[in-house]
C-alpha positions as CSV (number, residue, x, y, z in Angstrom):
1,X,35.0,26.9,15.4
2,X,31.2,26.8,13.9
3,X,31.2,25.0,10.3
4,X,28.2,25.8,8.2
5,X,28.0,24.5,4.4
6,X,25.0,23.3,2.5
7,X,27.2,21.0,0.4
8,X,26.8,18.0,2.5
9,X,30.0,16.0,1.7
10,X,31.8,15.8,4.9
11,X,31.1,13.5,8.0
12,X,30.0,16.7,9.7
13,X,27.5,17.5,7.5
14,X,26.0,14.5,6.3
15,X,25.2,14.4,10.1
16,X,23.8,17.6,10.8
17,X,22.0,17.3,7.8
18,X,20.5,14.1,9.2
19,X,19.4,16.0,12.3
20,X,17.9,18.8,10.2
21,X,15.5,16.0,8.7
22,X,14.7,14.2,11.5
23,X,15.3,15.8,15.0
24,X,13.5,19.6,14.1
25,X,10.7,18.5,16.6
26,X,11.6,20.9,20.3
27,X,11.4,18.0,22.9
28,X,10.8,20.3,26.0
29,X,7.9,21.9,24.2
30,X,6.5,19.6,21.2
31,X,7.1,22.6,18.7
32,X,7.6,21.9,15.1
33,X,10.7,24.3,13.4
34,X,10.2,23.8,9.6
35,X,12.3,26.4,9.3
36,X,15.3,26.0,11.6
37,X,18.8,24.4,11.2
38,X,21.5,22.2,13.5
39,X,25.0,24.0,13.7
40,X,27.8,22.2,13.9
41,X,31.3,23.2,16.0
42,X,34.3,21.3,16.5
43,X,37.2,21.5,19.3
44,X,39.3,18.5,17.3
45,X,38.3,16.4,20.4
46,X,34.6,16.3,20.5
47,X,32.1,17.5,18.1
48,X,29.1,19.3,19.4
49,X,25.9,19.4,17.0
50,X,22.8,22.2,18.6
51,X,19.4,23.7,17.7
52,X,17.6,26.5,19.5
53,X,13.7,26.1,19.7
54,X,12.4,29.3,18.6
55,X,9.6,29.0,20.7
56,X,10.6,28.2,24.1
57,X,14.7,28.6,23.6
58,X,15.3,25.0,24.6
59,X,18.8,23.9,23.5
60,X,19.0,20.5,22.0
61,X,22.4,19.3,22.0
62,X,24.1,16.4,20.8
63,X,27.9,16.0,21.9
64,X,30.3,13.2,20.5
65,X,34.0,12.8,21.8
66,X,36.5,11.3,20.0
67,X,38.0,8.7,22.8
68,X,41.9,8.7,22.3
69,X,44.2,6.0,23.9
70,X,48.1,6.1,25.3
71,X,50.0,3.4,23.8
């Protein structure tokens, strides 16, 4: 499931929104996307955050799982 809003007043998107302001910069190529955006999808157990480089098509991921525990 892909969540897009431009609201900004959940976890997810205060997060993405951070990544749309500081991480826009392609690092396999050095291009600049002033113009892009991160996406956001969820599975309920991990969280995966991803921008395209338009230039060279270098995915730049950013995965965080939520560690669960047996008691």
């Amino acid at each position: 499931m892909s969540y897009q809003s431009g609201i900004g007043t959940t976890t997810l998107d205060s997060l993405r929104e951070r990544y749309n302001e500081t991480r826009m910069q392609c690092t396999a190529c050095g291009y600049l996307d002033t113009d892009g955006r991160w996406t956001a999808s969820t599975t309920g157990g991990e969280i995966s955050y991803e921008h395209v480089c338009p230039s060279c098509d270098h995915v730049d991921e950013v995965v965080i799982n939520r560690e669960t525990t047996d008691e």
